[in-house]
C-alpha positions as CSV (number, residue, x, y, z in Angstrom):
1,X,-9.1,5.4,-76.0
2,X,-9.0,4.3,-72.2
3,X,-6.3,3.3,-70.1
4,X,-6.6,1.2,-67.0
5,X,-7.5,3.9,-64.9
6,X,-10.6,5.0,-66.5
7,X,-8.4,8.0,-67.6
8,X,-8.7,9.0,-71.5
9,X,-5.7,9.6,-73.5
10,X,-5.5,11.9,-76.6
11,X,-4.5,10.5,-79.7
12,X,-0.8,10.9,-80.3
13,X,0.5,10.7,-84.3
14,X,3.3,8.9,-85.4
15,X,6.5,11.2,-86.2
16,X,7.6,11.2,-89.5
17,X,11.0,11.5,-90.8
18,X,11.6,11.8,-94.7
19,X,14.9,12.9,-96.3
20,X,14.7,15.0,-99.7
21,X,17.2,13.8,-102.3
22,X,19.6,16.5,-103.7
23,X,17.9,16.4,-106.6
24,X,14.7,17.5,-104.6
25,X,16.3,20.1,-102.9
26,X,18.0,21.7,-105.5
27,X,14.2,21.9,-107.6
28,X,12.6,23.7,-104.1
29,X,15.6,25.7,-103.6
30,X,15.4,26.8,-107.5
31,X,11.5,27.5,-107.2
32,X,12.0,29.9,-103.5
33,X,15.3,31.6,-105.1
34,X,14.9,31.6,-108.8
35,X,18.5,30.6,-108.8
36,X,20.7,27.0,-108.1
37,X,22.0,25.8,-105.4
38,X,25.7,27.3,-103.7
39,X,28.2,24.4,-104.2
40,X,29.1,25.7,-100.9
41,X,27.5,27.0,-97.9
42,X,28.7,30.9,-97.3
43,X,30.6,31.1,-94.2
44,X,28.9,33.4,-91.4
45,X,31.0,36.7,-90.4
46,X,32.8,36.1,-86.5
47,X,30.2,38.3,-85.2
48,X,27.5,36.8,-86.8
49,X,28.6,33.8,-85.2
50,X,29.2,34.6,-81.8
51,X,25.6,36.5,-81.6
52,X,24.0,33.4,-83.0
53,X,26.1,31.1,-80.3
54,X,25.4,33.2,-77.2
55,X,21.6,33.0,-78.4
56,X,21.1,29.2,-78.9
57,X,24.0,28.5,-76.4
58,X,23.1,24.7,-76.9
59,X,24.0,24.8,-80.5
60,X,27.3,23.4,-80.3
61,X,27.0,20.2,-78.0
62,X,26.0,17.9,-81.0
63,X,29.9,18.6,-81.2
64,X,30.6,17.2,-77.9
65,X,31.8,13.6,-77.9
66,X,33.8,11.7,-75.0
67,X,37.5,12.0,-76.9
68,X,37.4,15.2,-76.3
69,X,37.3,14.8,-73.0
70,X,39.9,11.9,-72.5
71,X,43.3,12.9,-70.8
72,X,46.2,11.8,-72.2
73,X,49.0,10.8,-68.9
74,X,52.1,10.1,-70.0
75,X,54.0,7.4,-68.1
76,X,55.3,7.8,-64.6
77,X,58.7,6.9,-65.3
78,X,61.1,7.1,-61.8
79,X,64.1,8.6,-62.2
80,X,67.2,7.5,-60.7
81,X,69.3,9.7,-59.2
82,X,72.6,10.9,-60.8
83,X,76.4,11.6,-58.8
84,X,77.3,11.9,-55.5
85,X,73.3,11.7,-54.5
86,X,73.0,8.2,-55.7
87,X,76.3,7.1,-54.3
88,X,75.6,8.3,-51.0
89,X,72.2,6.4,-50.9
90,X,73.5,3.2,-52.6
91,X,74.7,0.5,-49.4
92,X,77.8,-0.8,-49.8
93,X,79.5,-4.1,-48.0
94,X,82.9,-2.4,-48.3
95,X,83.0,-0.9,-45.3
């Protein structure tokens, strides 16, 4: 192949993305292992798991969303001031 230029570009393969059904799994899994699939995966030991994060410290941002992020303000309500503060301030035509 040439481009425009003159310049030859390698040939670049399609990607291909196929997803294995459970059933699918559970027959490779039983073929490796000799045994079925955990319902459930087996949680990892704390240490395990902070070992793991601080050596793929990228892992966890597929968590990372905005909402996470969003700040909740709460409403700037004035208050009024209370006793002998609020009488002295208020103007009145009495005088």
């Amino acid at each position: 192949m040439e481009c425009n230029n003159g310049e030859e570009k390698g040939f670049v393969w399609p990607k291909l993305y196929i997803t294995l059904s459970s059933k699918e799994k559970e027959e490779d899994f039983m073929a490796m292992k000799g045994c079925k699939l955990p319902q459930r995966p087996k949680k990892r030991a704390k240490v395990i798991q902070r070992s793991l994060l601080l050596v793929s410290p990228g892992a966890w941002l597929t968590d990372m969303c905005q909402e996470r992020y969003e700040v909740r303000e709460k409403k700037s309500s004035k208050k009024r001031p209370r006793g002998l503060k609020a009488m002295g301030s208020m103007d009145s035509d009495s005088e």
